[in-house]
C-alpha positions in Angstrom: 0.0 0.0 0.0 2.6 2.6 0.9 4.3 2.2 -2.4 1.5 2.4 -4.4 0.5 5.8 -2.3 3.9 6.9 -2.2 3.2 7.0 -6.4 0.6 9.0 -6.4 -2.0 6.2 -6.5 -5.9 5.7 -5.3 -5.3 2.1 -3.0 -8.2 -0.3 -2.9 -6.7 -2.8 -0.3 -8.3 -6.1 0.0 -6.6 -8.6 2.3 -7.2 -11.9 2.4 -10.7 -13.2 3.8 -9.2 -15.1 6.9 -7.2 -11.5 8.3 -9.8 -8.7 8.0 -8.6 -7.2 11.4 -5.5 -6.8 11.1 -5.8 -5.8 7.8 -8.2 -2.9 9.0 -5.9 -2.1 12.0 -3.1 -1.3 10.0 -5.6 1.1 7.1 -6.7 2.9 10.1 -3.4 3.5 11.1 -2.3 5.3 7.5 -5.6 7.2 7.9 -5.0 8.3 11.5 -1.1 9.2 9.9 -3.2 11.8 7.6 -4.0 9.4 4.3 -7.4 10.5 3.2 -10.5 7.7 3.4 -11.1 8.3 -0.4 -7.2 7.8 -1.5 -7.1 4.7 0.8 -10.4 2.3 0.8 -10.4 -0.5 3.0 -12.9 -3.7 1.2 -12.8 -6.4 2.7 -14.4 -9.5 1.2 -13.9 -12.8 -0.3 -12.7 -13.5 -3.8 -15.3 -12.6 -5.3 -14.9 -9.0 -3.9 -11.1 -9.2 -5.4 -12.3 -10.1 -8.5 -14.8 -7.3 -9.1 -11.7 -5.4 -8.4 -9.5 -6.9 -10.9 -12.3 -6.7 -13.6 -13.2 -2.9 -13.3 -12.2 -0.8 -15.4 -10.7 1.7 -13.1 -8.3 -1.2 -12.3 -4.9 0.6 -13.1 -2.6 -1.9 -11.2 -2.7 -4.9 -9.2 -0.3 -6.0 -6.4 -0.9 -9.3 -5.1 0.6 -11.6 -2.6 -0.9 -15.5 -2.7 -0.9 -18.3 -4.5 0.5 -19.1 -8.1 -2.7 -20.6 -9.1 -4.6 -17.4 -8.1 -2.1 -15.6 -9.3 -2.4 -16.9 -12.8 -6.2 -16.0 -12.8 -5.6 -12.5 -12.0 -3.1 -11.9 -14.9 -5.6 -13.9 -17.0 -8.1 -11.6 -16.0 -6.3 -8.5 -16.6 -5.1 -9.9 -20.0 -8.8 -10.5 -21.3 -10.3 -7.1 -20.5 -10.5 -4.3 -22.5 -9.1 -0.8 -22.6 -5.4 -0.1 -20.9 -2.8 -3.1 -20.1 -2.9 -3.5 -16.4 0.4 -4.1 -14.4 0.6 -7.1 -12.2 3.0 -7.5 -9.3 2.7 -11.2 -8.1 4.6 -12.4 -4.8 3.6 -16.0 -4.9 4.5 -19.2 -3.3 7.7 -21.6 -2.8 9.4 -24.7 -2.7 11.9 -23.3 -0.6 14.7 -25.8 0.0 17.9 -25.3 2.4 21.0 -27.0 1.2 24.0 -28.0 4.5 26.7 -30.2 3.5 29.1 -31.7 5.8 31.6 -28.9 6.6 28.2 -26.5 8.2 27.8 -26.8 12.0 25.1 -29.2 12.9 23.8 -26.9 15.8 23.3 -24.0 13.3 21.9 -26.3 11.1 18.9 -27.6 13.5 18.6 -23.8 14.9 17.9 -22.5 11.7 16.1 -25.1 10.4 13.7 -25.0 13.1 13.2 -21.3 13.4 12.3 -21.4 9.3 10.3 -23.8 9.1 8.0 -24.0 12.2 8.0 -20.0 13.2 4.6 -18.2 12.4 3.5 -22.3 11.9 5.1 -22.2 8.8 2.6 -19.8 7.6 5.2 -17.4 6.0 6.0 -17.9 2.2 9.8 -17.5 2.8 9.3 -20.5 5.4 11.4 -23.8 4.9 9.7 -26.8 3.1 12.6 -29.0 2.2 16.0 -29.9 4.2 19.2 -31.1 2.2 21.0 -32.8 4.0 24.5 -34.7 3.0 24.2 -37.8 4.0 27.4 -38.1 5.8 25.9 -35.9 9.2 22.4 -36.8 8.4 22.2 -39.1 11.2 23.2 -36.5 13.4 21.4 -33.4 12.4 18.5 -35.8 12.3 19.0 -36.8 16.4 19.5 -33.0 16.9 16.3 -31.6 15.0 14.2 -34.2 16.5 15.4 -33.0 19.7 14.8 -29.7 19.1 11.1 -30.2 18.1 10.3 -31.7 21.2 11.1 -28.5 22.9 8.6 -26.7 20.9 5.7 -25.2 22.7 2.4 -24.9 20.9 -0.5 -22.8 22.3 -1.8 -19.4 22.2 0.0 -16.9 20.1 -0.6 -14.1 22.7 1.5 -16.2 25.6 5.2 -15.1 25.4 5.8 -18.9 26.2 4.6 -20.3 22.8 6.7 -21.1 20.4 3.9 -22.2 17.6 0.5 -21.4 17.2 -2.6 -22.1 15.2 -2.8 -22.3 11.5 -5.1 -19.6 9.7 -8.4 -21.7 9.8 -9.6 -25.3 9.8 -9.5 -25.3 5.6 -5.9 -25.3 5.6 -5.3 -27.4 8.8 -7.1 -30.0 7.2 -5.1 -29.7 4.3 -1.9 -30.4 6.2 -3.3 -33.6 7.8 -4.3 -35.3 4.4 -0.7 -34.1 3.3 0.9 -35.8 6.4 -1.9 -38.6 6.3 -0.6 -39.1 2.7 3.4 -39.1 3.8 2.4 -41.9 6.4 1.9 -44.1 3.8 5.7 -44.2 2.4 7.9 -41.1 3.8 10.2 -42.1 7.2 8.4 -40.0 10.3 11.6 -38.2 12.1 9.3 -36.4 14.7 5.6 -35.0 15.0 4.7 -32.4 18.1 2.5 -33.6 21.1 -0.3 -31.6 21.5 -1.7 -30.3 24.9 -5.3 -30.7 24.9 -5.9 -27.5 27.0 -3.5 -25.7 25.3 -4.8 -26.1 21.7 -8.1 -26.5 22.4 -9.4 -23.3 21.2 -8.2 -22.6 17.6 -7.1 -25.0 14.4 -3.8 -26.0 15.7 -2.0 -28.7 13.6 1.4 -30.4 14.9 4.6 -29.3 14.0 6.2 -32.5 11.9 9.2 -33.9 9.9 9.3 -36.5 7.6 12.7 -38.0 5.8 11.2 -38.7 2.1 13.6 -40.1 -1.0 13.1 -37.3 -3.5 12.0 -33.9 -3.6 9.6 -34.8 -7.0 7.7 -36.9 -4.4 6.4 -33.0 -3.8 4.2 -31.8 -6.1 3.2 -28.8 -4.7 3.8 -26.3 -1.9 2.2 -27.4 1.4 1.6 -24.5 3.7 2.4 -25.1 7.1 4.7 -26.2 9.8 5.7 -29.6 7.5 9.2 -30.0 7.4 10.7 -32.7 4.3 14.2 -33.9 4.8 16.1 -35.3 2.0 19.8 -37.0 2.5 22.0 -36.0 -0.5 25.6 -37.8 -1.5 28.7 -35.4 -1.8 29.3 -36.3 -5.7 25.1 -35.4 -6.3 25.5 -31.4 -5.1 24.6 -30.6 -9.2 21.3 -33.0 -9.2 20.2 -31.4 -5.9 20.5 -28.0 -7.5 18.9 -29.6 -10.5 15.9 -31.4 -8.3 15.4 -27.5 -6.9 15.1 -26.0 -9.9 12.4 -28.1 -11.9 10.0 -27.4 -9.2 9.9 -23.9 -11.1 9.9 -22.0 -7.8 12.7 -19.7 -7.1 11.4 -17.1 -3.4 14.0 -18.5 -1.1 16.9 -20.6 -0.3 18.8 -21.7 2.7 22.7 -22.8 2.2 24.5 -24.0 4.9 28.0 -24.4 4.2 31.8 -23.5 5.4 33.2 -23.9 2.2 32.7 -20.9 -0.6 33.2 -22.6 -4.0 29.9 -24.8 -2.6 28.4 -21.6 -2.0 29.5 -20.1 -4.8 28.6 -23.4 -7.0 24.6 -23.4 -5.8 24.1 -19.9 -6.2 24.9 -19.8 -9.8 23.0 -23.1 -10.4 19.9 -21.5 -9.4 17.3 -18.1 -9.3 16.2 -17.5 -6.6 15.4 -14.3 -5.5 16.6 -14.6 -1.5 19.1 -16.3 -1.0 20.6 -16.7 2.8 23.9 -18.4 3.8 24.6 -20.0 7.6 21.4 -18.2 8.8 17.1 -18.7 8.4 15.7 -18.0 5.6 12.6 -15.8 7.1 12.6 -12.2 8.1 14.0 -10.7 5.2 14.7 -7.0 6.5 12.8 -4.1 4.0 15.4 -2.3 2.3 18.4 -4.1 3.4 17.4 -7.6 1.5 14.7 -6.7 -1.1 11.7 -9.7 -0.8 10.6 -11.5 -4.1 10.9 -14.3 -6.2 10.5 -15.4 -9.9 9.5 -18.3 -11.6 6.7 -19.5 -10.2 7.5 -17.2 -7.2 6.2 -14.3 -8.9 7.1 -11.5 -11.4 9.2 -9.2 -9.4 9.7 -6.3 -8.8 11.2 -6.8 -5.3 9.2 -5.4 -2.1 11.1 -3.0 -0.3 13.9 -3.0 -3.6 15.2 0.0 -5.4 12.9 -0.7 -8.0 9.8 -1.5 -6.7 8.6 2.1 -6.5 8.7 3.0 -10.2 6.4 -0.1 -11.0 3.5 2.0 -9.3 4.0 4.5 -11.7 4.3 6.0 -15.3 7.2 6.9 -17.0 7.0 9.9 -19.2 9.3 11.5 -21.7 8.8 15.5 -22.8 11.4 16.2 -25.5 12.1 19.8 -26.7 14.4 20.7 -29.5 15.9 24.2 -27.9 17.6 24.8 -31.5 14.5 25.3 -33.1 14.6 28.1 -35.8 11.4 30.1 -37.3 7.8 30.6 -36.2 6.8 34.4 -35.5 9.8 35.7 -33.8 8.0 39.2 -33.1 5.6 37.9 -30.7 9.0 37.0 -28.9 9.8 40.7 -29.5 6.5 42.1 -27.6 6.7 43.6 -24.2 5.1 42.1 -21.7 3.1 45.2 -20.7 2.0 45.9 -24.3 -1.8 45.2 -25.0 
């Protein structure tokens, strides 16, 4: 929104059906700053709201942060109506994959790995889906993560003592428990999250899990939530991991953990990705110090918070005047300005 006003723009904001509150919170907020109601209109809706919006014709841009698949019926949309081309900014899902090989520290490893994929209950689309791991400290990292995840406290968002809370709403918890229903049936369970009854009994609350699977094109989709996939990789096989990664035709984030730089060096020029963190998480990119966007089938860029993100909410003009331009009536130049 604030780029869009920044621009010079009228903002319709629509947020997603399951957050109108916070969504409202944070309009009233820019119109308590001084925004006026009719630059900045709250609607709040479902899709069909946000589709009305696409289709009129006072559409003039659309910046949109979901899934791919809704994604695609927005520019589809846009593309089929008539009068001006409308500009789409997409921030879509990911596949997002963290690579450690045998020279990262095991303890970063599972700290990281734990903080990206089961913070906000993995309800972030930078969070972690898929672990690399070599196979030579799999064992290990495997002992240590699973350790880890039983010190995981899920309850109540507001408590300071919860670690993991609730996922949006009981459509997409069920969605995670036929995805983890369906890895029962051939993935290797590493760990799954006891839940206390008093603790989670208000809210849709799914446990936190890992599961050790053979291949990442077992996956065919992104699964959002706190579901972690672990995949061992052989030293000599760094190029088909990187290979595995990119035909999933995402490319928002990635995670390397590694103490050797031709490694990191190697996987960052194998693949597009549009974050890439080394040794750390891979959630909380910081506006304006690590722009947030992907490509692919991570969306169509410009960055959020980049140096160019700005100029796609607006028009570029171009006035050109020849100042060695001869003839015309050169004594109305001559006239005084006080002459009748």
């Amino acid at each position: 929104m604030a780029a869009a006003l920044a621009a010079g723009n009228t903002v319709l904001a629509k947020p997603a059906e399951q957050t109108p509150l916070v969504a409202a919170l944070a309009v009233g907020i820019l119109h308590s700053a001084g925004i006026p109601a009719n630059v900045l209109a709250f609607l709040p809706g479902d899709g069909r709201v946000g589709a009305a919006m696409v289709a009129g014709r006072e559409c003039a841009g659309v910046a949109f942060t979901g899934s791919t698949e809704v994604a695609r019926i927005i520019a589809r949309t846009l593309a089929a109506k008539e009068g001006p081309l409308v500009p789409l900014i997409a921030e879509t899902g990911g596949q997002n994959a963290l690579i450690a090989d045998s020279s990262a520290l095991p303890e970063q490893i599972v700290r990281d790995v734990v903080a990206s994929a089961f913070n906000s209950a993995g309800q972030r689309c930078s969070a972690l889906r898929v672990l690399f791991v070599q196979a030579d400290i799999a064992d290990r990292v495997s002992k240590m993560l699973a350790g880890a995840m039983q010190e995981l406290r899920i309850g109540d968002p507001a408590d300071l003592r919860t670690d993991v809370g609730p996922v949006i709403d009981e459509a997409a918890r069920k969605v995670l428990v036929a995805h983890a229903s369906w890895l029962d049936s051939f993935a290797k369970p590493l760990y799954t999250c006891a839940l206390d009854e008093r603790a989670t009994a208000h809210g849709s609350f799914f446990a936190p899990c890992a599961y050790e699977i053979d291949s990442l094109s077992r996956l065919e989709r992104e699964v959002f939530g706190p579901i972690l996939h672990i995949v061992r990789w052989r030293g000599e096989d760094l190029d088909k991991v990187c290979d595995a990664i990119a035909s999933t035709g995402y490319g928002l984030t990635l995670g390397i953990h590694s103490r050797i730089e031709d490694t990191i060096r190697r996987i960052t020029t194998r693949l597009h990705v549009g974050n890439t963190y080394v040794n750390r998480n891979v959630i909380g990119a910081v506006v304006g110090v690590q722009p947030f966007g992907g490509e692919g089938l991570s969306g169509t860029g410009p960055k959020a918070g980049g140096p160019h993100y700005l100029y796609r909410f607006a028009s570029e003009r171009t006035l050109s005047v020849d100042t060695t331009a001869a003839g015309g009536n050169a004594s109305l130049m001559a006239v005084d300005a006080g002459d009748d």
